[in-house]
N, CA, C and O atoms as a Tripos MOL2 file, in Angstrom:
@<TRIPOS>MOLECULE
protein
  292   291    73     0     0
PROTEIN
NO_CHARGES

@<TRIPOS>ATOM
      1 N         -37.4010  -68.6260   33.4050 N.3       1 UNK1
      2 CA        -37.0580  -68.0140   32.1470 C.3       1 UNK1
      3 C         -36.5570  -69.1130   31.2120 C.2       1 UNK1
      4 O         -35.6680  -69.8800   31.5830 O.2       1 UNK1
      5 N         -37.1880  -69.2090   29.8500 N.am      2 UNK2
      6 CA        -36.6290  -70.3410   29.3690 C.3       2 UNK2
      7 C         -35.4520  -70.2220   28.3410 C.2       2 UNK2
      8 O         -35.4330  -69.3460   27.4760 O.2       2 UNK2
      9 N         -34.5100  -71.1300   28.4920 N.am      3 UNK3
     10 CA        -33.1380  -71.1620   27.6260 C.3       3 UNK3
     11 C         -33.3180  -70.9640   25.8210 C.2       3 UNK3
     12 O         -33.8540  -71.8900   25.2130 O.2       3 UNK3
     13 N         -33.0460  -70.2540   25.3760 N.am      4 UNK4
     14 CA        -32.6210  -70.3240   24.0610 C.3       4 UNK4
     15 C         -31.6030  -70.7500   23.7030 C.2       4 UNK4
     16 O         -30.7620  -69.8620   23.5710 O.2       4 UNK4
     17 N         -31.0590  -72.3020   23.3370 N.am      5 UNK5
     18 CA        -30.0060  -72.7610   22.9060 C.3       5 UNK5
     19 C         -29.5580  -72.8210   21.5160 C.2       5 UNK5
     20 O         -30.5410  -72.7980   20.7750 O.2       5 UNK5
     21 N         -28.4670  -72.8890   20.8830 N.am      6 UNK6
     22 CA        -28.6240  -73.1150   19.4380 C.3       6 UNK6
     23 C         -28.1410  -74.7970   19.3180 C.2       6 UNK6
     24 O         -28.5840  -75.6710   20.0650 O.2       6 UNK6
     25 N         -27.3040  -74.9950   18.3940 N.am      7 UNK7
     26 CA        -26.4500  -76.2480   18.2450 C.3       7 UNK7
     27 C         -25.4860  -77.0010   19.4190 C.2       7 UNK7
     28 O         -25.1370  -76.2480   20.3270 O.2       7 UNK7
     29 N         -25.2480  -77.7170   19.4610 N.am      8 UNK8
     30 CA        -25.1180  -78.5340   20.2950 C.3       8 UNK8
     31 C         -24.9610  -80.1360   19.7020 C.2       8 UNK8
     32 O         -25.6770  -80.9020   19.0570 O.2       8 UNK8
     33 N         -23.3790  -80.1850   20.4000 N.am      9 UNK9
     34 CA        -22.9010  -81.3630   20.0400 C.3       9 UNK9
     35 C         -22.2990  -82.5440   21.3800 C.2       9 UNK9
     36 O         -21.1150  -82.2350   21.5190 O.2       9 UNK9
     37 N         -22.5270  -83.3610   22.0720 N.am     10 UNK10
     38 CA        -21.7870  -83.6730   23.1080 C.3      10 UNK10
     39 C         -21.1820  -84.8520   22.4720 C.2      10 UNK10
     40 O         -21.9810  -85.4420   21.7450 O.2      10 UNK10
     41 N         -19.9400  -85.4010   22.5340 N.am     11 UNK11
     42 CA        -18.9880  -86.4790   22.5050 C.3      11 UNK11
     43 C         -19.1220  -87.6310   23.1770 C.2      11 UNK11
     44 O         -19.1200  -88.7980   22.7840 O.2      11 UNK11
     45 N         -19.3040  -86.8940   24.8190 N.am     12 UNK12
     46 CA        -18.9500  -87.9920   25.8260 C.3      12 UNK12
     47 C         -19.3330  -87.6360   27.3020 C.2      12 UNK12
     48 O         -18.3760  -87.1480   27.9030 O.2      12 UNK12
     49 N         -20.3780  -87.7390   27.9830 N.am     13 UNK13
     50 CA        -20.4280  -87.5690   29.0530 C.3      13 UNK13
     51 C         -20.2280  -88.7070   30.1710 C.2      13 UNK13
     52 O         -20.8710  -89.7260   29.9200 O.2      13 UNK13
     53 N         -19.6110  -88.7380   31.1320 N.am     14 UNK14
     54 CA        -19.0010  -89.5460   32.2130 C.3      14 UNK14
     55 C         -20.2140  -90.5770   33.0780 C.2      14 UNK14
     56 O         -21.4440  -90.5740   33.0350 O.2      14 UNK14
     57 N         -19.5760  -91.1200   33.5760 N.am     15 UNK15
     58 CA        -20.2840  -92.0380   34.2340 C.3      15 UNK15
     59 C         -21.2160  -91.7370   35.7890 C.2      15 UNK15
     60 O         -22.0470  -92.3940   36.4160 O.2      15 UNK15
     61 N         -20.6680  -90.6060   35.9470 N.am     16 UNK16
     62 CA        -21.6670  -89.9810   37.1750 C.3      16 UNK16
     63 C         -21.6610  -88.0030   37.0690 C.2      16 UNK16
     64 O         -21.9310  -87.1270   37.8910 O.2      16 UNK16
     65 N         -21.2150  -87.9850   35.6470 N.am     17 UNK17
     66 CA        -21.6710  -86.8500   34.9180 C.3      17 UNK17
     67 C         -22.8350  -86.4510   34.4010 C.2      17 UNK17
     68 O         -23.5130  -87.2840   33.8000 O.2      17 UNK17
     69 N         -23.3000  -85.0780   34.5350 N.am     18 UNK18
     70 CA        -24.1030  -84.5910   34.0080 C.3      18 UNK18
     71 C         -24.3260  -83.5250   33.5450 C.2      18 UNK18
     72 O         -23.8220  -82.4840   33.9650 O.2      18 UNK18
     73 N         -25.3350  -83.6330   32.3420 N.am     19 UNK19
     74 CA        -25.6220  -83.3120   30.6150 C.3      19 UNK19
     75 C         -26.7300  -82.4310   30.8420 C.2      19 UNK19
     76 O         -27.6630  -83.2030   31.0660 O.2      19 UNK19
     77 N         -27.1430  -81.3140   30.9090 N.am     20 UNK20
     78 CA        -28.2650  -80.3750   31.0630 C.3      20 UNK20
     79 C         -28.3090  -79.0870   29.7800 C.2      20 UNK20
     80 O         -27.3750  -78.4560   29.2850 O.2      20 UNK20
     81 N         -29.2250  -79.0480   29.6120 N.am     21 UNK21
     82 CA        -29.5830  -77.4490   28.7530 C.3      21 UNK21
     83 C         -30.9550  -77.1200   29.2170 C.2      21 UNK21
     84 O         -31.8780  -77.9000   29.4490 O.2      21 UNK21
     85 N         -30.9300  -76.0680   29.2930 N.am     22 UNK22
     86 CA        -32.2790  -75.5660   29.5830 C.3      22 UNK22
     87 C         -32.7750  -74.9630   31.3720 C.2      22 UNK22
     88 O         -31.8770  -74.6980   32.1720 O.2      22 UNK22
     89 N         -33.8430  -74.8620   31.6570 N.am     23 UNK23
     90 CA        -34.0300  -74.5110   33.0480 C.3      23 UNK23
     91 C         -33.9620  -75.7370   34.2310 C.2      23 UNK23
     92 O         -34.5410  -76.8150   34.0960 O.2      23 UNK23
     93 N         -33.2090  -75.3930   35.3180 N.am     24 UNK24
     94 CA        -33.2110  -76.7900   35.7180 C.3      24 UNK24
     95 C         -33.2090  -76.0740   37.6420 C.2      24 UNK24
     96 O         -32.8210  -74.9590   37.9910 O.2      24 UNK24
     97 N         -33.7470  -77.1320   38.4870 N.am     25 UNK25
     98 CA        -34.1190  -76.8300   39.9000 C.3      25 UNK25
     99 C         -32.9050  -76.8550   40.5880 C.2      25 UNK25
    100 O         -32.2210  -76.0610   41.2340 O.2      25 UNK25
    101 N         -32.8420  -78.4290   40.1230 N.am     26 UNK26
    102 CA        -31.7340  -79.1770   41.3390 C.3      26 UNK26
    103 C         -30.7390  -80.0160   40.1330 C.2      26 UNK26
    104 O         -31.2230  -80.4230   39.0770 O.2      26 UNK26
    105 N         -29.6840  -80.1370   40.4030 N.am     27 UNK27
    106 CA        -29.1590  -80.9620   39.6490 C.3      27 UNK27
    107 C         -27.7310  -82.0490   40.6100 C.2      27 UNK27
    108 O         -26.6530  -81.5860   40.9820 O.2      27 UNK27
    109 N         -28.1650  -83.3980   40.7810 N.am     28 UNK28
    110 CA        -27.5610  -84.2080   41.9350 C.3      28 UNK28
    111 C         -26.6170  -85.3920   41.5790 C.2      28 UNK28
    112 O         -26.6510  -86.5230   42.0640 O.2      28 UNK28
    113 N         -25.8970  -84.9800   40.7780 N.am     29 UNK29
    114 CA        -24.7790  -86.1940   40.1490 C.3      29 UNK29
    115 C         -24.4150  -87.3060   41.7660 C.2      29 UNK29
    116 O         -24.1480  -86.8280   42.8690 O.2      29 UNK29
    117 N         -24.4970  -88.5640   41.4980 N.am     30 UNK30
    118 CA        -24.0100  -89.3590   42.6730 C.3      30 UNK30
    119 C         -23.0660  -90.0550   42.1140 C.2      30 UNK30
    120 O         -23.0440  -90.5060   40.9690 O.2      30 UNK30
    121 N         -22.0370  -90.1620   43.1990 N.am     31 UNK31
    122 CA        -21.0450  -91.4580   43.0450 C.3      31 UNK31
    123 C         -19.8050  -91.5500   44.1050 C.2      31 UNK31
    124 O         -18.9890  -90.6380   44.2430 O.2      31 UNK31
    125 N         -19.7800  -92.6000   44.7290 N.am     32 UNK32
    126 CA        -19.1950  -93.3170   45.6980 C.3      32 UNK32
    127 C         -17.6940  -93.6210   45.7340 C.2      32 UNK32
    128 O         -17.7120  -94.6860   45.1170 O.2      32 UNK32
    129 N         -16.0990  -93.3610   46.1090 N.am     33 UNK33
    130 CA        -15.4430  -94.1580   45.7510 C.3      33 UNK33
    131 C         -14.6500  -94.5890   47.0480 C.2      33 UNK33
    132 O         -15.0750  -94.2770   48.1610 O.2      33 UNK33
    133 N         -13.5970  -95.2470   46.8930 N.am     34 UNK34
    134 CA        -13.2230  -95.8690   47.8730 C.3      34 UNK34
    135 C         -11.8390  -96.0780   48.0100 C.2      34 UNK34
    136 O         -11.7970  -97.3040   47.9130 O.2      34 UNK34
    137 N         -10.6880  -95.7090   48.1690 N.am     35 UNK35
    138 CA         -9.3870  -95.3790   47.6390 C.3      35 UNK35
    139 C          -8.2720  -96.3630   48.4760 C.2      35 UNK35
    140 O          -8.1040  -95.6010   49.4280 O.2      35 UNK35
    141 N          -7.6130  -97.2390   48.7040 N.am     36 UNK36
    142 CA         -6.2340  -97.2220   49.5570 C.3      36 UNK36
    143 C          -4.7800  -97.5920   48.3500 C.2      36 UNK36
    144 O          -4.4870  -98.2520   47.3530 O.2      36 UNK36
    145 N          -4.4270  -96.9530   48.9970 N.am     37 UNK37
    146 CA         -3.1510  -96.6520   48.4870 C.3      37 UNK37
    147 C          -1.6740  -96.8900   49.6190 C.2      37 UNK37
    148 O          -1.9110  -96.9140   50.8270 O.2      37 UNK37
    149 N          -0.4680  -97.0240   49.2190 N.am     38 UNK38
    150 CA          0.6610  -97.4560   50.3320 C.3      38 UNK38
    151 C           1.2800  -95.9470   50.7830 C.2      38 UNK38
    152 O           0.8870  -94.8020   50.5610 O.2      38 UNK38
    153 N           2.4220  -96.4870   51.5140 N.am     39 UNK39
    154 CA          2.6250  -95.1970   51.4600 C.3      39 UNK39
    155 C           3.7420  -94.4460   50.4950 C.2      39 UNK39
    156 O           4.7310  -95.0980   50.1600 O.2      39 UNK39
    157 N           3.6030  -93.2170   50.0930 N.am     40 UNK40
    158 CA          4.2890  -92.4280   49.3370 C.3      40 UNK40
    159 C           3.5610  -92.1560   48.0430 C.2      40 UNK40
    160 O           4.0870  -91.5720   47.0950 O.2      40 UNK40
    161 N           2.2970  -92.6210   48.0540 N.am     41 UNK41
    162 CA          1.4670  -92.8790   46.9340 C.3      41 UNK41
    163 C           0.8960  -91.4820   46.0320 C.2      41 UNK41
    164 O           0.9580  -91.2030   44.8350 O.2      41 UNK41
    165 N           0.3520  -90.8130   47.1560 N.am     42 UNK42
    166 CA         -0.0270  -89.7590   46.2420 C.3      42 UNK42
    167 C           0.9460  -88.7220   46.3980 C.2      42 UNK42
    168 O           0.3750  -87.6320   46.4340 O.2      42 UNK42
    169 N           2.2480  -88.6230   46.5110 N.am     43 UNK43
    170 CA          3.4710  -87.6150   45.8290 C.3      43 UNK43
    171 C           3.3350  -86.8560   44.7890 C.2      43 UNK43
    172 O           3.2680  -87.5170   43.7530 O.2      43 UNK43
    173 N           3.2430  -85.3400   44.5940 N.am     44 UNK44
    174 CA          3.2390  -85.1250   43.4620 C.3      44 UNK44
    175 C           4.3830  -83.9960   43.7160 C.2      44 UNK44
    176 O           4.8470  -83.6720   44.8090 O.2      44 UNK44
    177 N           4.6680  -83.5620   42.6480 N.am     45 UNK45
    178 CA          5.6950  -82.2150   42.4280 C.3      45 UNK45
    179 C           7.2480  -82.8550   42.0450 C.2      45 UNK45
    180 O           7.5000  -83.9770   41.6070 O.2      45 UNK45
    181 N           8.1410  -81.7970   42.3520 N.am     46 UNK46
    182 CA          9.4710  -81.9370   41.9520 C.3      46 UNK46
    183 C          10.6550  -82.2460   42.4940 C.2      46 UNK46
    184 O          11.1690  -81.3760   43.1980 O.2      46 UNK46
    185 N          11.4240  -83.6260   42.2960 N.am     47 UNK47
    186 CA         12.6420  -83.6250   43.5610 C.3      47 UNK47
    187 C          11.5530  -84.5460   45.0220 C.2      47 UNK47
    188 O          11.6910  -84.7540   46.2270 O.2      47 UNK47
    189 N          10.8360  -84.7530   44.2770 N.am     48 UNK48
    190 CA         10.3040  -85.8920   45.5370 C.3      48 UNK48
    191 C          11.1280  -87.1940   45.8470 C.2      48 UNK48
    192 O          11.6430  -87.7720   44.8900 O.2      48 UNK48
    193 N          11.3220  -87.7990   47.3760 N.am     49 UNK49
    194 CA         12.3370  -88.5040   47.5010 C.3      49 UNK49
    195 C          11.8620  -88.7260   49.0480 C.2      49 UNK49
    196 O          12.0170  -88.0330   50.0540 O.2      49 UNK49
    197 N          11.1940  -90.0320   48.8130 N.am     50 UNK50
    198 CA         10.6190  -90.8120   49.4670 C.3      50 UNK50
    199 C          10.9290  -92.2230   50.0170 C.2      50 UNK50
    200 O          11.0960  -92.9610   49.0460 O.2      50 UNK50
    201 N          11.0510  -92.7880   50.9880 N.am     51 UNK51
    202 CA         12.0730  -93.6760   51.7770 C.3      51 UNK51
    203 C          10.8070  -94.6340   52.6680 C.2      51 UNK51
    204 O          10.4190  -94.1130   53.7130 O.2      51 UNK51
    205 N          10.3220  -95.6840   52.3620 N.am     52 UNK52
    206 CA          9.5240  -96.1170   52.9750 C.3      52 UNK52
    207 C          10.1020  -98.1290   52.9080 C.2      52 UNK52
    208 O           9.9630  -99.1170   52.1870 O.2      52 UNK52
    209 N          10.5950  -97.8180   53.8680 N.am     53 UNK53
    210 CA         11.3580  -99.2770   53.9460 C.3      53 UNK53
    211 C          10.2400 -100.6190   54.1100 C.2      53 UNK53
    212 O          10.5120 -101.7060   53.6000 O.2      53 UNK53
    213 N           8.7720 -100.3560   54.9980 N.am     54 UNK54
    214 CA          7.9570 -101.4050   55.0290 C.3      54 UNK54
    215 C           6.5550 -100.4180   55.0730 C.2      54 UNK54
    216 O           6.1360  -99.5490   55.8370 O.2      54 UNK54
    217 N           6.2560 -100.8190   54.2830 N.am     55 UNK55
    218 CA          4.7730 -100.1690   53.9460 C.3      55 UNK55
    219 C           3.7940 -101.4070   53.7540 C.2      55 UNK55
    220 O           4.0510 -102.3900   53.0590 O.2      55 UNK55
    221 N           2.4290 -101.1630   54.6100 N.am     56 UNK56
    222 CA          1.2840 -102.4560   54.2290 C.3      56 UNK56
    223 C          -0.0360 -101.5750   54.5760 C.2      56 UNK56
    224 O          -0.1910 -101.0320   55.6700 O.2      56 UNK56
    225 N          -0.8370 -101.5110   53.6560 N.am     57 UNK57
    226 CA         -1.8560 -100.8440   53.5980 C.3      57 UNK57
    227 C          -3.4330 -101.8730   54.0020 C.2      57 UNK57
    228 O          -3.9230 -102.8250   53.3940 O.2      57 UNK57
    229 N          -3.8350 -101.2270   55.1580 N.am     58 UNK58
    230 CA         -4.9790 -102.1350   55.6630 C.3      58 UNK58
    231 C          -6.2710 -101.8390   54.8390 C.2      58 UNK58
    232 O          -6.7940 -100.7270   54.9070 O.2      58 UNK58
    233 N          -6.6650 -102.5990   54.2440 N.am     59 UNK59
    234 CA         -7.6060 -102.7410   53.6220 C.3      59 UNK59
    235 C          -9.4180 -103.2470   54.2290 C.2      59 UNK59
    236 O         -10.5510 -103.1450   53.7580 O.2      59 UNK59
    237 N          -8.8750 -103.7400   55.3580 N.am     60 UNK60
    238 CA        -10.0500 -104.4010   56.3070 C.3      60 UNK60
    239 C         -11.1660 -103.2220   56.4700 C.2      60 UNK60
    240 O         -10.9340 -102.0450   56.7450 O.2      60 UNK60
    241 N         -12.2060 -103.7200   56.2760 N.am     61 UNK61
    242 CA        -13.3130 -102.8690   56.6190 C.3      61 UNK61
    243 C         -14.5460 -103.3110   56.7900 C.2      61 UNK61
    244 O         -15.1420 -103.8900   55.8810 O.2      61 UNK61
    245 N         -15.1060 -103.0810   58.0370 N.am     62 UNK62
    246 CA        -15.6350 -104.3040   59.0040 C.3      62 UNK62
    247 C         -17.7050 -103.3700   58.9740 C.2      62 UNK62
    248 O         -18.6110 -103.6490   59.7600 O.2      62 UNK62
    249 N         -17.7690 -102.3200   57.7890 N.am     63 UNK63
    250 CA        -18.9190 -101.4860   57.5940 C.3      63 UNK63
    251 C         -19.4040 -102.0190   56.2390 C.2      63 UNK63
    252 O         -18.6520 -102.1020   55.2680 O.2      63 UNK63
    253 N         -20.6350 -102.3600   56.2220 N.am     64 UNK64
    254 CA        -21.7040 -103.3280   55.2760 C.3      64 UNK64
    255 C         -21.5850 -101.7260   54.1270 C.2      64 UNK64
    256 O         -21.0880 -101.9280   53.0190 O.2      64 UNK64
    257 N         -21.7690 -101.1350   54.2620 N.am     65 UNK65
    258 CA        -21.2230  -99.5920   53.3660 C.3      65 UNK65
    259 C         -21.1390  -98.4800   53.8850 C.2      65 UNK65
    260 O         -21.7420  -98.0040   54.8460 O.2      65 UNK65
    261 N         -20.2520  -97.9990   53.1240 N.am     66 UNK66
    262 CA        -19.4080  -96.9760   53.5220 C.3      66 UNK66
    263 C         -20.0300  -95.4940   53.5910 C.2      66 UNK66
    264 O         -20.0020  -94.6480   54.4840 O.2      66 UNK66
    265 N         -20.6360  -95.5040   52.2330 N.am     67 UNK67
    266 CA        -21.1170  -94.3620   51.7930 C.3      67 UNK67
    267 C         -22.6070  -94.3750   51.4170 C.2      67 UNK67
    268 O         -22.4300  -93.8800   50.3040 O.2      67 UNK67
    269 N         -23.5940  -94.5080   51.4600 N.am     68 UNK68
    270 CA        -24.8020  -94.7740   51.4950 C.3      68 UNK68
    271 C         -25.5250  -93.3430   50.1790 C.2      68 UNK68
    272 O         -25.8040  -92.2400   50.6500 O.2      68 UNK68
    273 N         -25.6700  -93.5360   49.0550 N.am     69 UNK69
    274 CA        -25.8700  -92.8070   47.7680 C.3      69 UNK69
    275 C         -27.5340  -93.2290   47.6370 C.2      69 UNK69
    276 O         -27.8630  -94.3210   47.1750 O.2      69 UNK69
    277 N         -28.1970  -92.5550   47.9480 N.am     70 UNK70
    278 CA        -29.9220  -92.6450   47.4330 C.3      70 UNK70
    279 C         -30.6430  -91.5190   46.5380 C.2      70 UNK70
    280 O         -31.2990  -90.5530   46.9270 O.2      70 UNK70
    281 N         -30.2860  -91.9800   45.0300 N.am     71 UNK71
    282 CA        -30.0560  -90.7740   44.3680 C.3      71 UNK71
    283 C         -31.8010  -90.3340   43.9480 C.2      71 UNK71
    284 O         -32.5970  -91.2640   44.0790 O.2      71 UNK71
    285 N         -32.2560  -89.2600   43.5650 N.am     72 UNK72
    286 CA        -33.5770  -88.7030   43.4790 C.3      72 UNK72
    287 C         -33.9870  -88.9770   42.1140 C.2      72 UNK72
    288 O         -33.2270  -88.4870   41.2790 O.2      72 UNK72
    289 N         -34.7440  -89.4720   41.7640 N.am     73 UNK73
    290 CA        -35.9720  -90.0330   40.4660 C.3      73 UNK73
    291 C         -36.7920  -89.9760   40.8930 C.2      73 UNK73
    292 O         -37.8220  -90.2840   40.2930 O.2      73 UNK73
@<TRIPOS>BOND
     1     1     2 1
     2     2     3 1
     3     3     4 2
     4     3     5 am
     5     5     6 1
     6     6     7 1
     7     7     8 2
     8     7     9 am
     9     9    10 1
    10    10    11 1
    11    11    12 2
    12    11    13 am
    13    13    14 1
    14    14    15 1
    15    15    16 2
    16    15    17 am
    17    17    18 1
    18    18    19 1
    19    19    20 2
    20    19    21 am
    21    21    22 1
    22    22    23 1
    23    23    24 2
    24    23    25 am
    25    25    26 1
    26    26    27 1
    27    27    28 2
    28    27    29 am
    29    29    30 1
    30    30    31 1
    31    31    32 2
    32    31    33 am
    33    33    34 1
    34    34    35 1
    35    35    36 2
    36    35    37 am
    37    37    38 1
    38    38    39 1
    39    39    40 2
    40    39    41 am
    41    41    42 1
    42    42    43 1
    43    43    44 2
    44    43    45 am
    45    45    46 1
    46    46    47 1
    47    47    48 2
    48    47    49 am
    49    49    50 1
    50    50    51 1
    51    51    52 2
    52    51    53 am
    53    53    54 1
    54    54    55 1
    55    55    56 2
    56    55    57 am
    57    57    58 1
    58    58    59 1
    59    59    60 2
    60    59    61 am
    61    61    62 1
    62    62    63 1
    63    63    64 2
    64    63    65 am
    65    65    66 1
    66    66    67 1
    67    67    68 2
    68    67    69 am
    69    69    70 1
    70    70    71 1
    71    71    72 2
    72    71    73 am
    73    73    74 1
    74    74    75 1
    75    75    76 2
    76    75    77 am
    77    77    78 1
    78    78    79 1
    79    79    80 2
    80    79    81 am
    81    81    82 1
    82    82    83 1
    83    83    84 2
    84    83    85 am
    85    85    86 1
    86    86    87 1
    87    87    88 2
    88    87    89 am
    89    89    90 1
    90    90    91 1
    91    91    92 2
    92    91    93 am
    93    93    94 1
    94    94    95 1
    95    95    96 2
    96    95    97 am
    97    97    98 1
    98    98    99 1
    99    99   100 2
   100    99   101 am
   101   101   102 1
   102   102   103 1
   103   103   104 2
   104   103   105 am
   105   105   106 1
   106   106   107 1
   107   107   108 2
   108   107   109 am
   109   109   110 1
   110   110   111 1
   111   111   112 2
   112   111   113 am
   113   113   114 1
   114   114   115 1
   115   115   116 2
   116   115   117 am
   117   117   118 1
   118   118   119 1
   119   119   120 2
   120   119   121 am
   121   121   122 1
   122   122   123 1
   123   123   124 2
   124   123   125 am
   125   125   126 1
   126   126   127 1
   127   127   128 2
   128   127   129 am
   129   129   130 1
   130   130   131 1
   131   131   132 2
   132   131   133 am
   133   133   134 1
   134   134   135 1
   135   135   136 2
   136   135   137 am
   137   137   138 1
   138   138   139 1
   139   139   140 2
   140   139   141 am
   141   141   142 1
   142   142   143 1
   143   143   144 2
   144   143   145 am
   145   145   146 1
   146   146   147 1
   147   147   148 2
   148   147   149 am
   149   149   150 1
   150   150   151 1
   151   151   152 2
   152   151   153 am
   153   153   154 1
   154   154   155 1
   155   155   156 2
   156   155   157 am
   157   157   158 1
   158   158   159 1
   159   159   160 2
   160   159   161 am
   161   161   162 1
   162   162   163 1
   163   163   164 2
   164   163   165 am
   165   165   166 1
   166   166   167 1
   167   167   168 2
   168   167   169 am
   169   169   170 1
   170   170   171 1
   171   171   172 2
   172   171   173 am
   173   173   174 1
   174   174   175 1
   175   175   176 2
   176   175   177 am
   177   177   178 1
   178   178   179 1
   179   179   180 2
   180   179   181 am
   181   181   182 1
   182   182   183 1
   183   183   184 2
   184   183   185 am
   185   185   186 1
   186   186   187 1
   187   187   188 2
   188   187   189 am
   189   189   190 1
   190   190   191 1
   191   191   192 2
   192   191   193 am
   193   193   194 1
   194   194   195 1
   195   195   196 2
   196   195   197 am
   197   197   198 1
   198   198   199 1
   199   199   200 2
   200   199   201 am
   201   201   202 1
   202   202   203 1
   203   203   204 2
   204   203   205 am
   205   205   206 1
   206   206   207 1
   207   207   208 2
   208   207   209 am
   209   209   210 1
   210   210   211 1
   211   211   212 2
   212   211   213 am
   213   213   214 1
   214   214   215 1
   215   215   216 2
   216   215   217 am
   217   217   218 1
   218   218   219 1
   219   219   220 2
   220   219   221 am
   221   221   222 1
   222   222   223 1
   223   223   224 2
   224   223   225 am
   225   225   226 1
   226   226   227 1
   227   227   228 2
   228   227   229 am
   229   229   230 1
   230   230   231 1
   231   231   232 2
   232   231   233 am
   233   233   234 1
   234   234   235 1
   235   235   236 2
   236   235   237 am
   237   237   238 1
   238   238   239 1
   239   239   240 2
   240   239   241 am
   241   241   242 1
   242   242   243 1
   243   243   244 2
   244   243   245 am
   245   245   246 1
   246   246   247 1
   247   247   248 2
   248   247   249 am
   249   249   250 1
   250   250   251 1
   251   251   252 2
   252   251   253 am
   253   253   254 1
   254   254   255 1
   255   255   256 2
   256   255   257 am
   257   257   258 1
   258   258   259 1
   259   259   260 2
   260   259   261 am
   261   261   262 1
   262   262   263 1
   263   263   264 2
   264   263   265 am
   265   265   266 1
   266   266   267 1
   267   267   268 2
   268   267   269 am
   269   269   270 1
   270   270   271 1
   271   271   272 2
   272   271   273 am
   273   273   274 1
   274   274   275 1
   275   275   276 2
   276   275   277 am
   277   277   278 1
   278   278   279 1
   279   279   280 2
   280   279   281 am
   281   281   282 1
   282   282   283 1
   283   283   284 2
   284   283   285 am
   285   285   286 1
   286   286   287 1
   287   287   288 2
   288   287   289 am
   289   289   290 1
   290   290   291 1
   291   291   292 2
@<TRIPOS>SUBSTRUCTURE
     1 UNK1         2 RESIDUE 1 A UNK
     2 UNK2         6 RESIDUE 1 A UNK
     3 UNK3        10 RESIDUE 1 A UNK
     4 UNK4        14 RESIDUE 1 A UNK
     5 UNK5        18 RESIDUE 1 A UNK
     6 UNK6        22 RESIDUE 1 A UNK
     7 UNK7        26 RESIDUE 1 A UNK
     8 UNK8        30 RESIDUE 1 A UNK
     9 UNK9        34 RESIDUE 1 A UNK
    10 UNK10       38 RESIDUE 1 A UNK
    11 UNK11       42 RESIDUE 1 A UNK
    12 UNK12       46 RESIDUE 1 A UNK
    13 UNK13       50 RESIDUE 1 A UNK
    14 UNK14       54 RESIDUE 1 A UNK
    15 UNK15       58 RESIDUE 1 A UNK
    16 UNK16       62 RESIDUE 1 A UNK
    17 UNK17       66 RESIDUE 1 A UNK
    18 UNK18       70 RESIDUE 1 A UNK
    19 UNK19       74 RESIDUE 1 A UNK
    20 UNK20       78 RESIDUE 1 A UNK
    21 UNK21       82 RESIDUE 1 A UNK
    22 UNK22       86 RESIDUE 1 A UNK
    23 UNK23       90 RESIDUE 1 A UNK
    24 UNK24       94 RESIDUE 1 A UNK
    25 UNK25       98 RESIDUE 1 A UNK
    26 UNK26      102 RESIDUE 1 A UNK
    27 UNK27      106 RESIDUE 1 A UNK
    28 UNK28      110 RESIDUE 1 A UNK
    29 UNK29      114 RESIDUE 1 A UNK
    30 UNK30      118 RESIDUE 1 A UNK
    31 UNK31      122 RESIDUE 1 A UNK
    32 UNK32      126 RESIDUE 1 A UNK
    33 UNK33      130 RESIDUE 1 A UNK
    34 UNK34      134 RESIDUE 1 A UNK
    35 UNK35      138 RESIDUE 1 A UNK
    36 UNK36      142 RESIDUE 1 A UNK
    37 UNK37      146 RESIDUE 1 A UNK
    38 UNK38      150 RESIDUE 1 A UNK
    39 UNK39      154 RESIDUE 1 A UNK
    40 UNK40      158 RESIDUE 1 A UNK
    41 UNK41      162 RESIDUE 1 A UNK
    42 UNK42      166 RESIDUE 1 A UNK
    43 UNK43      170 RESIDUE 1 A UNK
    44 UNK44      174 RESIDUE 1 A UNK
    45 UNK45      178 RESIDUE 1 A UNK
    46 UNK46      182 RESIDUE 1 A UNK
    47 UNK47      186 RESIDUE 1 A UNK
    48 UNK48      190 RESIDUE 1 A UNK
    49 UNK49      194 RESIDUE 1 A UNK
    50 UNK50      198 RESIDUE 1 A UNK
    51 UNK51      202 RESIDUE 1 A UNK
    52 UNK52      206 RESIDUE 1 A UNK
    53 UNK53      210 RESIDUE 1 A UNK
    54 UNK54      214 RESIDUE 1 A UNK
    55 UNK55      218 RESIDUE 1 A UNK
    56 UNK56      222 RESIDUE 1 A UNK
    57 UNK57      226 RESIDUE 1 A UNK
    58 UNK58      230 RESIDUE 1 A UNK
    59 UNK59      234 RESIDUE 1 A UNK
    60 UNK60      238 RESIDUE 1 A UNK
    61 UNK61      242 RESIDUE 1 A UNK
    62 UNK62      246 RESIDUE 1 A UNK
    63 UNK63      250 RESIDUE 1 A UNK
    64 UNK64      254 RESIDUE 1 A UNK
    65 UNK65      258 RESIDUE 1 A UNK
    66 UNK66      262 RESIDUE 1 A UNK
    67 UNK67      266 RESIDUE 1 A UNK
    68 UNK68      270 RESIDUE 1 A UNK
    69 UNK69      274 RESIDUE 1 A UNK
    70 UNK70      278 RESIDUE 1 A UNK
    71 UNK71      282 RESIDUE 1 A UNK
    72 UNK72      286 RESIDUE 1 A UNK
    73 UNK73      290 RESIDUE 1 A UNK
């Protein structure tokens, strides 16, 4: 069934975002990330109170990649 759109304005779409109008099958945004952080790092809320006298975050990673992304074109 095909889309009847009217106007249309986009600003800003992201870096592994995606922008569509109309009829669409599949739609496969890719993207990879890779995070370390110490500890107490991702805390969120109220009255948090966190005590981490020696913190060392291993970073070593001994895999040619991690996440393997083979995106469809």
């Amino acid at each position: 069934m095909p889309a009847i759109v009217g106007a249309v304005k986009v600003i800003n779409v992201g870096g592994s975002g995606v922008f569509n109008i109309g009829d669409v099958f599949t739609i496969s945004p890719d993207s990879a990330v890779k995070t370390f952080a110490g500890a107490g790092s991702f805390n969120t809320g109220d009255f948090i109170k966190v005590r981490s006298n020696y913190s060392s975050t291993n970073t070593y990673d001994e895999d040619i990649a991690d996440s393997n992304i083979y995106p469809i074109r």
